[in-house]
C-alpha positions as CSV (number, residue, x, y, z in Angstrom):
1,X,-3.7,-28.2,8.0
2,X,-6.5,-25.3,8.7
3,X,-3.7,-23.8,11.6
4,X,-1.1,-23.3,8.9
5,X,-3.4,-21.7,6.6
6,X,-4.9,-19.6,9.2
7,X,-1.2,-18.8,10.0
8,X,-0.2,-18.2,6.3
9,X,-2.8,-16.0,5.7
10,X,-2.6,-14.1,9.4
11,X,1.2,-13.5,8.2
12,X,0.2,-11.9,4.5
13,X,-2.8,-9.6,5.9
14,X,0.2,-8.2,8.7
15,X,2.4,-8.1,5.9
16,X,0.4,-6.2,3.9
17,X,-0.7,-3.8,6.3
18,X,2.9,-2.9,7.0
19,X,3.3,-2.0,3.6
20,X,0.2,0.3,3.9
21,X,1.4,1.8,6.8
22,X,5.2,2.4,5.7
23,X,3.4,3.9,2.1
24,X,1.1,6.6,4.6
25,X,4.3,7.6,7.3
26,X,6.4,8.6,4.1
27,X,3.2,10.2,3.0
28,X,2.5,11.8,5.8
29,X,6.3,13.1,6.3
30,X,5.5,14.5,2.3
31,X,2.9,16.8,3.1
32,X,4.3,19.9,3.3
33,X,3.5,23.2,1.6
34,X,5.6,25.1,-0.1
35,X,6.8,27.1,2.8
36,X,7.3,23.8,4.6
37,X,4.4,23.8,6.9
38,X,2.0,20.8,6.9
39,X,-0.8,20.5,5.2
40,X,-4.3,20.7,6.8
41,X,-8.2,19.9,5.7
42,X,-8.3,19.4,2.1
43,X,-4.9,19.7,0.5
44,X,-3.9,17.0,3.3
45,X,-7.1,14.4,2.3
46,X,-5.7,15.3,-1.9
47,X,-2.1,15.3,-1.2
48,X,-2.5,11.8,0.7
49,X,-4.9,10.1,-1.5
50,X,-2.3,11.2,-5.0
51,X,0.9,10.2,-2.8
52,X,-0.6,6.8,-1.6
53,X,-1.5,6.1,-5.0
54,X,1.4,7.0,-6.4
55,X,3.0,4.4,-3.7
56,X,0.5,2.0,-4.2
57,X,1.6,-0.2,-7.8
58,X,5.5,-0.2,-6.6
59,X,4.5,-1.7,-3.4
60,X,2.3,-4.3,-4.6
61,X,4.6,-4.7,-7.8
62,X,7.8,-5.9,-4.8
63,X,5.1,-7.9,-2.8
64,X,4.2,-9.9,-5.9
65,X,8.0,-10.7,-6.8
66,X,8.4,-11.8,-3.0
67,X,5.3,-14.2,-3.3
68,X,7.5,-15.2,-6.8
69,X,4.0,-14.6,-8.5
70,X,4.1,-14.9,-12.6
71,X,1.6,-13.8,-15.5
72,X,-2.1,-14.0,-15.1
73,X,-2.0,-14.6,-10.7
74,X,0.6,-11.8,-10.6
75,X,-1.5,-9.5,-12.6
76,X,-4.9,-10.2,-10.4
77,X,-2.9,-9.7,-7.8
78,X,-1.6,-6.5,-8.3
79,X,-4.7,-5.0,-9.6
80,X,-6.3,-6.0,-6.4
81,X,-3.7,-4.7,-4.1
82,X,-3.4,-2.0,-5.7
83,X,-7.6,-1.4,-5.8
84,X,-7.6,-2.2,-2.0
85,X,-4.7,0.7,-1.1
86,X,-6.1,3.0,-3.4
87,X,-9.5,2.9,-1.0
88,X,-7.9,3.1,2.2
């Protein structure tokens, strides 16, 4: 029983991390000035931080609807995905 939860939960932390990591490669192919150079220093760290955000709530909005979460567990849930990518 503790093996399939241990697996369960190995499989939603991966899961989740690829979601994170497919959010910050789009991101990352976004930030571009308006020449079409990339962005460096600053602008990078602000144009990242509003882009992930941004990417953030739809993310965790689709991974809810896979889990087939509803009401009150599909709102905690989202609020705290959506807290944890917003500190990453």
């Amino acid at each position: 029983m503790k093996k399939t939860l241990m697996t369960a939960l190995v499989s939603a932390c991966a899961l989740l991390a690829g979601h994170a990591f497919a959010a910050n490669a789009e991101c990352e192919g976004k930030a571009l000035d308006k020449n079409g150079k990339p962005l460096a220093g600053a602008a990078k760290t602000s144009f990242m931080k509003k882009c992930e955000k941004e990417a953030g709530p739809s993310a965790c909005e689709t991974q809810a609807a896979e889990k087939k979460l509803a009401g009150a567990a599909k709102n905690s849930f989202v609020k705290k995905c959506t807290a944890d990518s917003a500190k990453k």
